[in-house]
N, C-alpha and C positions, 0 to 999 in steps of 0.2 A: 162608439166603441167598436163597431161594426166593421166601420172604414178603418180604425185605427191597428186593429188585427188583419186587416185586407195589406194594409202599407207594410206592418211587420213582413206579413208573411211572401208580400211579393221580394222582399229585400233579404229570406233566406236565402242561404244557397247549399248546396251538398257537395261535402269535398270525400275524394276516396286517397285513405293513406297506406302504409302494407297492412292494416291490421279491420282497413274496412270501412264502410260509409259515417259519415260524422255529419250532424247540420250546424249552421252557425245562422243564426238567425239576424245577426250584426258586426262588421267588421272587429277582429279582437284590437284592442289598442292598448293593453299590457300585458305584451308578448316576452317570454323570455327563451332565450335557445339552447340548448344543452350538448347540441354538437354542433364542431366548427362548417360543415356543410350548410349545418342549418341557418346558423348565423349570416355567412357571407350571400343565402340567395335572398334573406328578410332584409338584410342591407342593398343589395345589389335591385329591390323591388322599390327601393325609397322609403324604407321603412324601419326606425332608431328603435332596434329593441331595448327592454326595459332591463334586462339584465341577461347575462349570458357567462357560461361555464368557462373558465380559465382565459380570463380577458388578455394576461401575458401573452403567455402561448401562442393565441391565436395571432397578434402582434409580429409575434417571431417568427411561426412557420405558416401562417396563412397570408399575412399582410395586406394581400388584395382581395375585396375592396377594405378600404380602412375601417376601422373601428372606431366612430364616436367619444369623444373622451368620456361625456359625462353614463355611459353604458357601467355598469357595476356587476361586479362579481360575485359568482354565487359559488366559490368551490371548482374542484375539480371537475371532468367531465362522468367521471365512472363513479365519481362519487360525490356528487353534489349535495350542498346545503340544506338540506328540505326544510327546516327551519325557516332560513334566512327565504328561501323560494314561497312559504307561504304569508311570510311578514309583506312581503311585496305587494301581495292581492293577484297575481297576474291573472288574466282570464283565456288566454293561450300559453302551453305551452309545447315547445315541439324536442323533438327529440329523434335521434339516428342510429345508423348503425353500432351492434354493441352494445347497445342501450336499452335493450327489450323487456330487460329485468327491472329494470326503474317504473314502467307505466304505470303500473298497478299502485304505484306507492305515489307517483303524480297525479294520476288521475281522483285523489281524497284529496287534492288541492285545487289542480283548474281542467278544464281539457283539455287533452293531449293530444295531439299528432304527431306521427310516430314513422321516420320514412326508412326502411332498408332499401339503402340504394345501390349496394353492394354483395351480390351474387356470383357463382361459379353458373347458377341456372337461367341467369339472363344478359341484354345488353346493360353495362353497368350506364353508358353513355345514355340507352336512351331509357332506363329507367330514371336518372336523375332527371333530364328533359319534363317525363309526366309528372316525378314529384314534382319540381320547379311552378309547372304549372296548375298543380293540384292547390299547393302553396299561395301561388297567386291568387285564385280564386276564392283562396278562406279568407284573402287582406281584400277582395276586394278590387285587385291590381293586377288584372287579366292584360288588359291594356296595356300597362308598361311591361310585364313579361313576355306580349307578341313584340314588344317594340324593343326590349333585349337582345331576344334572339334574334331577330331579323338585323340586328346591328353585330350578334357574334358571324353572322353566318356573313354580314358585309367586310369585318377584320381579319378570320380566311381569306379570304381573295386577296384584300389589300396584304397581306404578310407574304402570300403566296408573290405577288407580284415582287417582293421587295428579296425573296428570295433568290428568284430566277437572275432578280438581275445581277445579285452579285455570284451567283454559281452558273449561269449558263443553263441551258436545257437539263442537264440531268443534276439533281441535286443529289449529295452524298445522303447514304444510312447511314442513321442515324442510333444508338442504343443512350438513353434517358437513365440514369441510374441516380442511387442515393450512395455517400461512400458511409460505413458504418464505423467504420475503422481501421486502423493499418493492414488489416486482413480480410474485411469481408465487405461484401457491395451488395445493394440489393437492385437487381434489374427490374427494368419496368416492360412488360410485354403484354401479348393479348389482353384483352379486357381491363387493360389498365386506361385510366385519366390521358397519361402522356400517350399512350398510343395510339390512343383517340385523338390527340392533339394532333401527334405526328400524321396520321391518316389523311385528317381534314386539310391540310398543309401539301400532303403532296407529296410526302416522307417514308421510304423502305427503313424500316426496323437493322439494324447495323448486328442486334444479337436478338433473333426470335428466340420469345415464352411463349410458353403453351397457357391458353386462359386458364385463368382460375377466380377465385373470389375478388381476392383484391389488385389482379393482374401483375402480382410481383413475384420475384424467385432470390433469396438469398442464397447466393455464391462466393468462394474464397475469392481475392483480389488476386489471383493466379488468373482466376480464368477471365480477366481481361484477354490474356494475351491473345485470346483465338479473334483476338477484333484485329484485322490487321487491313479492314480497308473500310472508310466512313469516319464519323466523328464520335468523340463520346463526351456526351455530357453530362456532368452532376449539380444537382441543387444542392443550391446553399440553405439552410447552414450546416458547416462542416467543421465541426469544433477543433479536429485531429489534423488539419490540414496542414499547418507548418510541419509536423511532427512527419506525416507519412510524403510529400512533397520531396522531400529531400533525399528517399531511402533509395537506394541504388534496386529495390525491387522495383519501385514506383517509374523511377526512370528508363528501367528495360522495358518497360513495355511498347510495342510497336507503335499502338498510335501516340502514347508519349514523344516518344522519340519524332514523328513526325510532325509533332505540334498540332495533332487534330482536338485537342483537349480545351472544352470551354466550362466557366462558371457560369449556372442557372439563376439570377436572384430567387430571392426564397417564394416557391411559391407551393400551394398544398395541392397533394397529387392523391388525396380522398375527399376534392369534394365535389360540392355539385354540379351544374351544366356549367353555368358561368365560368366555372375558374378551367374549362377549357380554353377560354378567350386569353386568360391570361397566362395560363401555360405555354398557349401557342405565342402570344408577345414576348413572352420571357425567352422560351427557345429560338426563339427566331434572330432575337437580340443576340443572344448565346452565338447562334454561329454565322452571326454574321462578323463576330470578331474572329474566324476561322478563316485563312488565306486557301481557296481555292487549291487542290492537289494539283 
């Protein structure tokens, strides 16, 4: 019994989440995710969670890494199933930003992990990084999260390279935005995702923001027009696109007019470390469809 408590206990481990020290005494293996961050770094670890918050969704605006078909849905994100979440049994669950007011009412079902990864008070980039690897070490999967990163930090350079060659030494700024609709945009600046993408790439910001929490600023589609030298791109999806495309506001605008204007495939600009790797693929692809000025 003796050794058998020796083995448990060597095979604990302590994970720290925003909300504090947690032990796991054995890797969880019905995990379920409640935010789309969550979800993409428990996949991106090799690891099929048991159910997860707005499986759609996640489909649409996160897409990378893919989502498992047979993964089941448990509700919205802000307001999930708790019902259907404890029919499941799960014995992890994690949870993120926004989501603070839930734990209390999770944690009467399984344990929680609980990551804000998203602050005006720190790096947002390298707070996802520690979750990421806080996360890994509750599955167990330390290993493949050094062996993630060392392969994002390998796709920087190789995108870096694929840049240069199609721009030459200086590569254009760049401003990242989302379009909201016919009138308003929201830019992605300091302490955002994309500009951490942009950074690690090698990329001047085309329209600096001042950081904030979620490193974005919603502006009227007027104030495009101060972009008058670099590229601008938008992530898809853009539901209003045929509709604003053709307005003679959309087409005055200078980098319009120059054809610096590229589509981002969809990809999520709140979530963890990982989905820098795929921002910066996605961006890179984006303007390498852009003819050198």
């Amino acid at each position: 019994m003796l050794l058998l408590l020796g083995v448990a206990h060597a095979h604990a481990v302590d994970v720290t989440d925003s909300l504090g020290r947690h032990q796991f005494d054995r890797p969880p293996q019905r995990i379920i995710t409640l935010n789309w961050a969550a979800t993409e770094q428990v996949v991106e670890l090799g690891v099929t969670p048991l159910a997860v918050a707005d499986a759609a969704g996640y489909r649409q605006w996160v897409a990378q890494p893919a989502l498992p078909d047979q993964v089941r849905d448990v509700g919205l994100r802000q307001e999930p199933n708790l019902e259907n979440i404890a029919e499941l049994n799960p014995d992890l669950i994690i949870t993120g930003d926004q989501q603070g007011d839930l734990v209390a009412r999770l944690q009467q079902i399984a344990p929680v992990l609980h990551f804000e990864n998203f602050s005006r008070d720190h790096n947002n980039a390298e707070a996802a990084r520690a979750g990421f690897l806080q996360l890994a070490r509750a599955l167990h999967r330390e290993a493949e999260a050094v062996q993630r990163l060392a392969e994002l930090d390998a796709t920087f350079a190789q995108l870096r390279q694929r840049l240069h060659r199609h721009f030459g030494d200086h590569l254009p700024p760049v401003a990242v935005t989302r379009l909201m609709d016919s009138s308003h945009v929201r830019v992605y600046g300091d302490n955002s995702m994309p500009q951490y993408a942009l950074e690690r790439l090698g990329i001047a910001p085309a329209l600096p923001q001042p950081a904030s929490q979620w490193g974005q600023v919603q502006k009227k589609l007027t104030d495009l027009g101060a972009l008058r030298q670099g590229a601008l791109l938008y992530i898809e999806p853009f539901p209003g696109a045929d509709q604003l495309f053709g307005t003679p506001l959309w087409r005055a605008l200078p980098v319009v007019r120059a054809g610096q204007v590229a589509a981002v495939r969809p990809t999520w600009t709140y979530g963890g470390i990982m989905s820098l790797g795929y921002l910066a693929e996605n961006l890179t692809d984006a303007l390498l469809s852009i003819d050198p000025e």
